[in-house]
mmCIF file of the N, C-alpha and C atoms, coordinates in Angstrom:
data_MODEL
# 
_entry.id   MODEL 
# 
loop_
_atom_site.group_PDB 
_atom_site.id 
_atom_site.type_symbol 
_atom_site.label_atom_id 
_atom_site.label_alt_id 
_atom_site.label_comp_id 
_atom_site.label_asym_id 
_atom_site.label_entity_id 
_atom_site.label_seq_id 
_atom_site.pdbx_PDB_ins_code 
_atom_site.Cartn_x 
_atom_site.Cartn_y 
_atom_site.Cartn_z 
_atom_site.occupancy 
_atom_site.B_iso_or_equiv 
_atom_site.pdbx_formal_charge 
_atom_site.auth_seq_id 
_atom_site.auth_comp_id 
_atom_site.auth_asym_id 
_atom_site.auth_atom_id 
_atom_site.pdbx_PDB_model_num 
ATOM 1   N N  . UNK A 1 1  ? 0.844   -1.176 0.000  1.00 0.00 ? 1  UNK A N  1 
ATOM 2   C CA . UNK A 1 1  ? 0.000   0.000  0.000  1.00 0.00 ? 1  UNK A CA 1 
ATOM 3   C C  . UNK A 1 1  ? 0.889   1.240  0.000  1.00 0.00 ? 1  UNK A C  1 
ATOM 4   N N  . UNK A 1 2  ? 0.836   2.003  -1.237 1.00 0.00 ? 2  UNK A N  1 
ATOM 5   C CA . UNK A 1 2  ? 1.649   3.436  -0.881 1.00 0.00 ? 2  UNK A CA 1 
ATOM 6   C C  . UNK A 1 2  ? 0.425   3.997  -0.325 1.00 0.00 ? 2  UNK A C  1 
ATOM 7   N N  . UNK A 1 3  ? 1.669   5.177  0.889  1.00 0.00 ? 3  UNK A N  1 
ATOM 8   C CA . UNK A 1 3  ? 1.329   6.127  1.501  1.00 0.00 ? 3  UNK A CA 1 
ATOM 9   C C  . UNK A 1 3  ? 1.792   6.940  1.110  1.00 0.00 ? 3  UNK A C  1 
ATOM 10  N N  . UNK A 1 4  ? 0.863   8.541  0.939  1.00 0.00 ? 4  UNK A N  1 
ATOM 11  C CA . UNK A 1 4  ? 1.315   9.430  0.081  1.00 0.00 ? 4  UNK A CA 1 
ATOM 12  C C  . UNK A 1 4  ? 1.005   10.480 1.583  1.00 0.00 ? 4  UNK A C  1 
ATOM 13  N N  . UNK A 1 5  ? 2.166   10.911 1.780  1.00 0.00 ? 5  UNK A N  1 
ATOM 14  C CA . UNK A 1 5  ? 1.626   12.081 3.049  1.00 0.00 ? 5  UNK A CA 1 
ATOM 15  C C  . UNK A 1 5  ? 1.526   13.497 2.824  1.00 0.00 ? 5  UNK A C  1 
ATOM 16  N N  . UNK A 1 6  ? 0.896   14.252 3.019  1.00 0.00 ? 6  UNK A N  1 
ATOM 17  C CA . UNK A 1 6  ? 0.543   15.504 3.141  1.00 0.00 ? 6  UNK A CA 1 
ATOM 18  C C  . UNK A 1 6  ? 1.479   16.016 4.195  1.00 0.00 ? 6  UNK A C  1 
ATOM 19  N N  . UNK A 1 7  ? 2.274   17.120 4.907  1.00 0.00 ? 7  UNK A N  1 
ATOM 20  C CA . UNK A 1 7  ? 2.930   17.659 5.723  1.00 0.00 ? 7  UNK A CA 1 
ATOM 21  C C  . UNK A 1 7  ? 2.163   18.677 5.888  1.00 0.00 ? 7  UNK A C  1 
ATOM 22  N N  . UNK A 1 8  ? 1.797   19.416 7.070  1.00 0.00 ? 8  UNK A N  1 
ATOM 23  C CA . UNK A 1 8  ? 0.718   20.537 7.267  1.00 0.00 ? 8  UNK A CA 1 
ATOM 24  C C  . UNK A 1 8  ? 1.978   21.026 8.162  1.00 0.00 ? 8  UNK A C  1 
ATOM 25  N N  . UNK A 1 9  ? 2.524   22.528 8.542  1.00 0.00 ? 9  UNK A N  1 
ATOM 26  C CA . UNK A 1 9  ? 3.296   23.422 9.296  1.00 0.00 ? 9  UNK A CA 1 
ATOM 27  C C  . UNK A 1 9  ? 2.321   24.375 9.867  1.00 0.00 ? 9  UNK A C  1 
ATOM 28  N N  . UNK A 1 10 ? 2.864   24.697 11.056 1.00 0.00 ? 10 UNK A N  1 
ATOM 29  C CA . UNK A 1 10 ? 2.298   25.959 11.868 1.00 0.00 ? 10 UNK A CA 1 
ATOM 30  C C  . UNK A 1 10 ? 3.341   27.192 11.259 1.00 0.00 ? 10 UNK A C  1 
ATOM 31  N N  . UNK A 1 11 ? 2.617   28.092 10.285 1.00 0.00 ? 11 UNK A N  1 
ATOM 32  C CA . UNK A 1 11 ? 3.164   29.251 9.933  1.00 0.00 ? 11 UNK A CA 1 
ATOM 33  C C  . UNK A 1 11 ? 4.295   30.322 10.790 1.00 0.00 ? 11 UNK A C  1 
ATOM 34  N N  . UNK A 1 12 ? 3.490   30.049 12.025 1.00 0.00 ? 12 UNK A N  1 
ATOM 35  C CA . UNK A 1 12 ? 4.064   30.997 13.033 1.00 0.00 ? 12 UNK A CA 1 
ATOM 36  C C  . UNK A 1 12 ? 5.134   30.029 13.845 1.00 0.00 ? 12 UNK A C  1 
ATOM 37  N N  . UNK A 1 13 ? 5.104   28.843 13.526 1.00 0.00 ? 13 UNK A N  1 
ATOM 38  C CA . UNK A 1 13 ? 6.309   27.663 14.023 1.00 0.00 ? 13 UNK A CA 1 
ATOM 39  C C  . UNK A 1 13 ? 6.588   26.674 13.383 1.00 0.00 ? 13 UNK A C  1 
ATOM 40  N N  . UNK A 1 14 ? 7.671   27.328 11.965 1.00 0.00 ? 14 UNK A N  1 
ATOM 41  C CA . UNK A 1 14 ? 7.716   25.770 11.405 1.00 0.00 ? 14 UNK A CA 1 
ATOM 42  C C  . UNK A 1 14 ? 8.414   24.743 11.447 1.00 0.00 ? 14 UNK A C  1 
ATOM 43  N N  . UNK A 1 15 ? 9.031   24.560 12.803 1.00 0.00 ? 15 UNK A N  1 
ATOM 44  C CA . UNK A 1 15 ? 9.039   23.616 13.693 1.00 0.00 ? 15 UNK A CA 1 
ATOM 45  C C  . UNK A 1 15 ? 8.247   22.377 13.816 1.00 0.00 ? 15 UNK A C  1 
ATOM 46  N N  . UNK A 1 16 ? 6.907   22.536 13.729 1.00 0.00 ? 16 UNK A N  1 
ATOM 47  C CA . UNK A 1 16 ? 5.854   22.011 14.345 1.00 0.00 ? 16 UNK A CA 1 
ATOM 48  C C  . UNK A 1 16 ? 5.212   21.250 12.973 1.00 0.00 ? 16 UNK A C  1 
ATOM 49  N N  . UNK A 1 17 ? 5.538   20.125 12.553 1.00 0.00 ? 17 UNK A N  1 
ATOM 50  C CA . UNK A 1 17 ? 4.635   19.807 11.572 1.00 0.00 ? 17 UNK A CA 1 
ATOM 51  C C  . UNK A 1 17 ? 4.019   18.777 11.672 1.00 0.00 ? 17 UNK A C  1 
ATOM 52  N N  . UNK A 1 18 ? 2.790   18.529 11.198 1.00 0.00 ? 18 UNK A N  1 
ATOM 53  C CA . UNK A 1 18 ? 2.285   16.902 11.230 1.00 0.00 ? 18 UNK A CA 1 
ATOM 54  C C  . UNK A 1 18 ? 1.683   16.692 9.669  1.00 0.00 ? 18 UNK A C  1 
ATOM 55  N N  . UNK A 1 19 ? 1.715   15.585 9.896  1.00 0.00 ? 19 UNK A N  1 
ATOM 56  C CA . UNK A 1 19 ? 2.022   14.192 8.804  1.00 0.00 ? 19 UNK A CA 1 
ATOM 57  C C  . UNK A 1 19 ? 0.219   14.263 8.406  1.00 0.00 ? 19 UNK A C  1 
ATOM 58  N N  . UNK A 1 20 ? -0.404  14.154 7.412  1.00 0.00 ? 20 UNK A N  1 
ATOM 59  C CA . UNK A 1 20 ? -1.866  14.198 7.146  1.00 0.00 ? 20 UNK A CA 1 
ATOM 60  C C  . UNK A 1 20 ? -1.873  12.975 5.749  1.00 0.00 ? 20 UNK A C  1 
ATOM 61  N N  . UNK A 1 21 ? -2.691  11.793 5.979  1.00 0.00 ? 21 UNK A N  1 
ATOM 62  C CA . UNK A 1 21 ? -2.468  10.935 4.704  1.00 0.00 ? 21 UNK A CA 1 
ATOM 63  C C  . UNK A 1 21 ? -3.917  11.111 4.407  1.00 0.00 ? 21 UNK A C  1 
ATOM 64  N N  . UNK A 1 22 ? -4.422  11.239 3.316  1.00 0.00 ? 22 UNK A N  1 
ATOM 65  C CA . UNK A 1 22 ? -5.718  11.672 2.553  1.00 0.00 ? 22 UNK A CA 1 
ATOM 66  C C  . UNK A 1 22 ? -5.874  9.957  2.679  1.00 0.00 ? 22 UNK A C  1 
ATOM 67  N N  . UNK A 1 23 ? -7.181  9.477  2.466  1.00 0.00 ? 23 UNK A N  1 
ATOM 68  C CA . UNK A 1 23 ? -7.859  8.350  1.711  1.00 0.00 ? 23 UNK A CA 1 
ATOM 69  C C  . UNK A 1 23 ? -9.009  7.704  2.329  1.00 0.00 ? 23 UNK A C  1 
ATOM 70  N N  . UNK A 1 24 ? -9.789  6.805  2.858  1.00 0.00 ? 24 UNK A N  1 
ATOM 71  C CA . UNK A 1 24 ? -11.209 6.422  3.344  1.00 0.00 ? 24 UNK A CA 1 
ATOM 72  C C  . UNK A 1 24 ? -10.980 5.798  4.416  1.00 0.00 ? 24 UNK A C  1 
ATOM 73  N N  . UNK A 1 25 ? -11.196 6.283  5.792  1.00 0.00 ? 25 UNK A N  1 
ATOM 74  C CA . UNK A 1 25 ? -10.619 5.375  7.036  1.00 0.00 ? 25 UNK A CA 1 
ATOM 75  C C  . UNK A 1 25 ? -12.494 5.100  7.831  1.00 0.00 ? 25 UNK A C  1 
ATOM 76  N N  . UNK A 1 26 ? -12.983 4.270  7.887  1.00 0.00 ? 26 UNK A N  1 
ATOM 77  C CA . UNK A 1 26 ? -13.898 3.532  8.266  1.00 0.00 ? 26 UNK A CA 1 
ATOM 78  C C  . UNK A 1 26 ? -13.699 2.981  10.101 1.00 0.00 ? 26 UNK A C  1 
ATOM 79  N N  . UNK A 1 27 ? -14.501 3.480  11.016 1.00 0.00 ? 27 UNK A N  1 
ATOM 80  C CA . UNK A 1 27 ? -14.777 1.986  11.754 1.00 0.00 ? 27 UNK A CA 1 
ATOM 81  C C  . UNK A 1 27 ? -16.005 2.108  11.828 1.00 0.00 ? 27 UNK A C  1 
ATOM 82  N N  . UNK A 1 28 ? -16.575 1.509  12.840 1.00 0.00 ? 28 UNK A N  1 
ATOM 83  C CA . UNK A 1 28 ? -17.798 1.592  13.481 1.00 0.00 ? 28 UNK A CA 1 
ATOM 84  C C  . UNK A 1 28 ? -18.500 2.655  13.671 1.00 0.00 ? 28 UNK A C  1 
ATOM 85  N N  . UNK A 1 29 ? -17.911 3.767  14.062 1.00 0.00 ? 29 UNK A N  1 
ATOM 86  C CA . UNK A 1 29 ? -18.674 4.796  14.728 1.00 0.00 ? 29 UNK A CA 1 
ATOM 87  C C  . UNK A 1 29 ? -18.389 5.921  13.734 1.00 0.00 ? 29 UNK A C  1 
ATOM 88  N N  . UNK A 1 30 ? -17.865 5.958  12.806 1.00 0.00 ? 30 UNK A N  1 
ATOM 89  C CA . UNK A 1 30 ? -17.206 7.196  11.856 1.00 0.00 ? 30 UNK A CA 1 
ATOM 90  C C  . UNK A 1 30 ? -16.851 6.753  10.718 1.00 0.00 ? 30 UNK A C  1 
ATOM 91  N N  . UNK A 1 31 ? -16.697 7.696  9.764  1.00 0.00 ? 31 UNK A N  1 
ATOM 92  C CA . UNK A 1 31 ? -16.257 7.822  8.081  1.00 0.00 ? 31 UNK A CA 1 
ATOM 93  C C  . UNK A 1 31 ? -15.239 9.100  8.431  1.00 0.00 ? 31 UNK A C  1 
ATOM 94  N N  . UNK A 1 32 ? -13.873 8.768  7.504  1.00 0.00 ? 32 UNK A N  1 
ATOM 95  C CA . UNK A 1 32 ? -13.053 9.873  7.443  1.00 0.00 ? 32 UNK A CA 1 
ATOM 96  C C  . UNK A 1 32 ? -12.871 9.763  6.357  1.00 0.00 ? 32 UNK A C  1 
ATOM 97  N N  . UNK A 1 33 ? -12.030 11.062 5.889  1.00 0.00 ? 33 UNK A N  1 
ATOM 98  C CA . UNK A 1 33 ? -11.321 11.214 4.758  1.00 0.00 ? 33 UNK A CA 1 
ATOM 99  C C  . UNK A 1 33 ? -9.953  11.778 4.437  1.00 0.00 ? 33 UNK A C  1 
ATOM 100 N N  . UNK A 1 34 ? -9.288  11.835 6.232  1.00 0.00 ? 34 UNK A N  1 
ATOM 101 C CA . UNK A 1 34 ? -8.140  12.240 6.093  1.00 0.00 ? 34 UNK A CA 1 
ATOM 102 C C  . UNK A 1 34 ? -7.706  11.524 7.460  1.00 0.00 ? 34 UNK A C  1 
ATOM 103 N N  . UNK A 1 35 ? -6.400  11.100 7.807  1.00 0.00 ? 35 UNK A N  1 
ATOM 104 C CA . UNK A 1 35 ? -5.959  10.241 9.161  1.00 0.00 ? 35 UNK A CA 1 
ATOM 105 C C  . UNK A 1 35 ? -4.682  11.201 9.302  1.00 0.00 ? 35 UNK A C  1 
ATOM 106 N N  . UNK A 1 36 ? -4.987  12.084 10.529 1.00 0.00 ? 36 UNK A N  1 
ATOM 107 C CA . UNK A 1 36 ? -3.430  12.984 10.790 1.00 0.00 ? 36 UNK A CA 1 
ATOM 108 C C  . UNK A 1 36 ? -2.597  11.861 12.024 1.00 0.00 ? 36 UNK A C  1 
ATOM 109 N N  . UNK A 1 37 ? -1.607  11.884 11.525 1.00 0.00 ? 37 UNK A N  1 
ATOM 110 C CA . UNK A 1 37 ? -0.690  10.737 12.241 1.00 0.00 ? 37 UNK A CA 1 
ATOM 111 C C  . UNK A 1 37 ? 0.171   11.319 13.085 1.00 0.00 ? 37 UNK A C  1 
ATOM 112 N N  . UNK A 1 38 ? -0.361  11.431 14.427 1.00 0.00 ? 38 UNK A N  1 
ATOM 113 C CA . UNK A 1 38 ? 0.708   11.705 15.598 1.00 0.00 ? 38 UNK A CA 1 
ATOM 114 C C  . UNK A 1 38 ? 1.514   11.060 16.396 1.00 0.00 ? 38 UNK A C  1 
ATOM 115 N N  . UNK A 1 39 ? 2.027   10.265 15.620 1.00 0.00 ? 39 UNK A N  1 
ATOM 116 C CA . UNK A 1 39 ? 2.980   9.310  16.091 1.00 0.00 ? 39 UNK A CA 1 
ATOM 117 C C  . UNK A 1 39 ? 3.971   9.951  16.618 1.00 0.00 ? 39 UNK A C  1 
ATOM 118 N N  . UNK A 1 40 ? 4.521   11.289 15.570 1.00 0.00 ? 40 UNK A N  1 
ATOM 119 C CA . UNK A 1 40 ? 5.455   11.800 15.802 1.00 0.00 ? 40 UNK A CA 1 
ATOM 120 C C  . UNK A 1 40 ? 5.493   12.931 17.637 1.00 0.00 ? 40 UNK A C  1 
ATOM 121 N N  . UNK A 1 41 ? 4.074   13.086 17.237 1.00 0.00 ? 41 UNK A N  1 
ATOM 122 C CA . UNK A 1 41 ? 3.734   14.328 18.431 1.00 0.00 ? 41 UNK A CA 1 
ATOM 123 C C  . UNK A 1 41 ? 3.816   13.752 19.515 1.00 0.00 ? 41 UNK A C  1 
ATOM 124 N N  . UNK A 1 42 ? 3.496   11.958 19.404 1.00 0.00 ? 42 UNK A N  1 
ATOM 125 C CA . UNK A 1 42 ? 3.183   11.536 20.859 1.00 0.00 ? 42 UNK A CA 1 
ATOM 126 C C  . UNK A 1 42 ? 4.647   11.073 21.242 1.00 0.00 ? 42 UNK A C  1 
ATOM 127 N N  . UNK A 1 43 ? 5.580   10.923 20.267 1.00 0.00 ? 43 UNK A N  1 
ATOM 128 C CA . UNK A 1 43 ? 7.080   10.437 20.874 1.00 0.00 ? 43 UNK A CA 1 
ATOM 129 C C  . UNK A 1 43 ? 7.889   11.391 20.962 1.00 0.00 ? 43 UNK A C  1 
ATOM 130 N N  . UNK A 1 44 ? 7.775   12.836 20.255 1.00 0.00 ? 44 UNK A N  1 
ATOM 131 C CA . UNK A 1 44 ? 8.864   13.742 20.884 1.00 0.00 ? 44 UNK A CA 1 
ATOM 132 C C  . UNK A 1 44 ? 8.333   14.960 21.468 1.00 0.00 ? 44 UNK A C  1 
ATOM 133 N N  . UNK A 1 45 ? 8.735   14.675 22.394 1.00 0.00 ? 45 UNK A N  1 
ATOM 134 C CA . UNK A 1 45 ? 8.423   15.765 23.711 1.00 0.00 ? 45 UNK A CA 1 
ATOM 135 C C  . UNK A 1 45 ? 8.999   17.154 23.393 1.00 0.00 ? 45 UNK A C  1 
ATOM 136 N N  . UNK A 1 46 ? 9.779   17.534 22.671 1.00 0.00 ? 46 UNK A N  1 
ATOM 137 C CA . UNK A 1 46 ? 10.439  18.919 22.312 1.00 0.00 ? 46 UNK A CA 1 
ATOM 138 C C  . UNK A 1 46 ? 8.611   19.624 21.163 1.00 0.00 ? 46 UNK A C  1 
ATOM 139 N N  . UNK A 1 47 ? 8.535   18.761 20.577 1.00 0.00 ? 47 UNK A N  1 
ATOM 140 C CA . UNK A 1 47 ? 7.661   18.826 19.650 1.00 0.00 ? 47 UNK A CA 1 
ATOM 141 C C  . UNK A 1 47 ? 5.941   19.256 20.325 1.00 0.00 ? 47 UNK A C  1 
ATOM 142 N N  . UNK A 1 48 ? 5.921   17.895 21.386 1.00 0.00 ? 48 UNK A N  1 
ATOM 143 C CA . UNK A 1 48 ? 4.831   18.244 22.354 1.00 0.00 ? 48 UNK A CA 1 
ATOM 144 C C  . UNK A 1 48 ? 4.686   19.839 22.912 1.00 0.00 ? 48 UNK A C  1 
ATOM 145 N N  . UNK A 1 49 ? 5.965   20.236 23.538 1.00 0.00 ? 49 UNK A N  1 
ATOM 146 C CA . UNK A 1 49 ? 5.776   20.587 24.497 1.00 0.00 ? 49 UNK A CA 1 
ATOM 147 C C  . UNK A 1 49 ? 5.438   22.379 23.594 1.00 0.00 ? 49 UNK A C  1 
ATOM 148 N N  . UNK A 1 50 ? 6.321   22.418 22.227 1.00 0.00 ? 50 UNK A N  1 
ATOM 149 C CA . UNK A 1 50 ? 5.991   23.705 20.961 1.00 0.00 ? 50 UNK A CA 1 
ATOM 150 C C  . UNK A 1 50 ? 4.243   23.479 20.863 1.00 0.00 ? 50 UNK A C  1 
ATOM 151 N N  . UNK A 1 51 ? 3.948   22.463 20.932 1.00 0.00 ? 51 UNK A N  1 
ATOM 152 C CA . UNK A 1 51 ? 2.406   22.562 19.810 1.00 0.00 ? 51 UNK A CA 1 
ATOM 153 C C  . UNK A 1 51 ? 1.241   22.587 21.739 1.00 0.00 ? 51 UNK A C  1 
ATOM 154 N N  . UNK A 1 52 ? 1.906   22.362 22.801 1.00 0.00 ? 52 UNK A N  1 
ATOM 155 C CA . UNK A 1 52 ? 0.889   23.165 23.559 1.00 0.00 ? 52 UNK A CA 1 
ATOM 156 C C  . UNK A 1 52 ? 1.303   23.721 23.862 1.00 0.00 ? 52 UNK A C  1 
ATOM 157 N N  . UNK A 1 53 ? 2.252   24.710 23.693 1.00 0.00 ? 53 UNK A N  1 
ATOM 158 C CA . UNK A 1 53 ? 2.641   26.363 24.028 1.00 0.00 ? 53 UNK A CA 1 
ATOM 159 C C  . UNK A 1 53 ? 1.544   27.044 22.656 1.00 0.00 ? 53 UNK A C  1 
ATOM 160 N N  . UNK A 1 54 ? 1.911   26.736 21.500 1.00 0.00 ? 54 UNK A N  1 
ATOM 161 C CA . UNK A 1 54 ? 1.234   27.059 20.231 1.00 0.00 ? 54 UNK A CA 1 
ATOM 162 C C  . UNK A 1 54 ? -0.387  27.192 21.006 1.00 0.00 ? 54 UNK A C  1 
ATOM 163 N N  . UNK A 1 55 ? -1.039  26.333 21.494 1.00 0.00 ? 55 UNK A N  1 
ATOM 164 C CA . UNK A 1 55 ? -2.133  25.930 21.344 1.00 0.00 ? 55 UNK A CA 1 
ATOM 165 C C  . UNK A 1 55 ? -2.599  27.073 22.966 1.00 0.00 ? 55 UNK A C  1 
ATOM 166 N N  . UNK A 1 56 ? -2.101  27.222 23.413 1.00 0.00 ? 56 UNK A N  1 
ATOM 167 C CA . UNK A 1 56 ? -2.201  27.747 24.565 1.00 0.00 ? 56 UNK A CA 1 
ATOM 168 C C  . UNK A 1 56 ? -2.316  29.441 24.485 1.00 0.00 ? 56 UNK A C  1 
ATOM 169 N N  . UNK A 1 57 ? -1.817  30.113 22.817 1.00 0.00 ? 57 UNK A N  1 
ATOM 170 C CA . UNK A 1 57 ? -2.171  31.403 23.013 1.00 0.00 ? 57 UNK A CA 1 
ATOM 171 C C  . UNK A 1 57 ? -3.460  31.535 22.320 1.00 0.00 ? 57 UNK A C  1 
ATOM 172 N N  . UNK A 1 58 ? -3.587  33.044 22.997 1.00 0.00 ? 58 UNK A N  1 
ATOM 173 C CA . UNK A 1 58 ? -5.297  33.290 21.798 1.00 0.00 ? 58 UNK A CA 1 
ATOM 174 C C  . UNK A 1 58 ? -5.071  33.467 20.422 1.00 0.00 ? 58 UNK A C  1 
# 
């Protein structure tokens, strides 16, 4: 299966990017059409700790 990823950046930190793969993700309870993959966000803590400072101003 290729994976074709999308990269999305925070303008004001482009530092901060996550991974977005377009295509039909199904379970039970939902239909998507895009799966953002934070694999990366949940294993590096330098990364974490930018995107809730980011998230933390108005």
């Amino acid at each position: 299966m290729k994976k074709e990823f999308i990269t999305v950046t925070l303008p004001k930190n482009p530092s901060i990017t996550v991974d977005v793969i377009p295509g039909h993700f199904t379970t039970s309870h939902f239909h998507t059409t895009h799966y953002i993959d934070l694999d990366n966000l949940k294993t590096n803590s330098a990364l974490a700790r930018d995107v809730a400072r980011e998230l933390s101003l108005p």
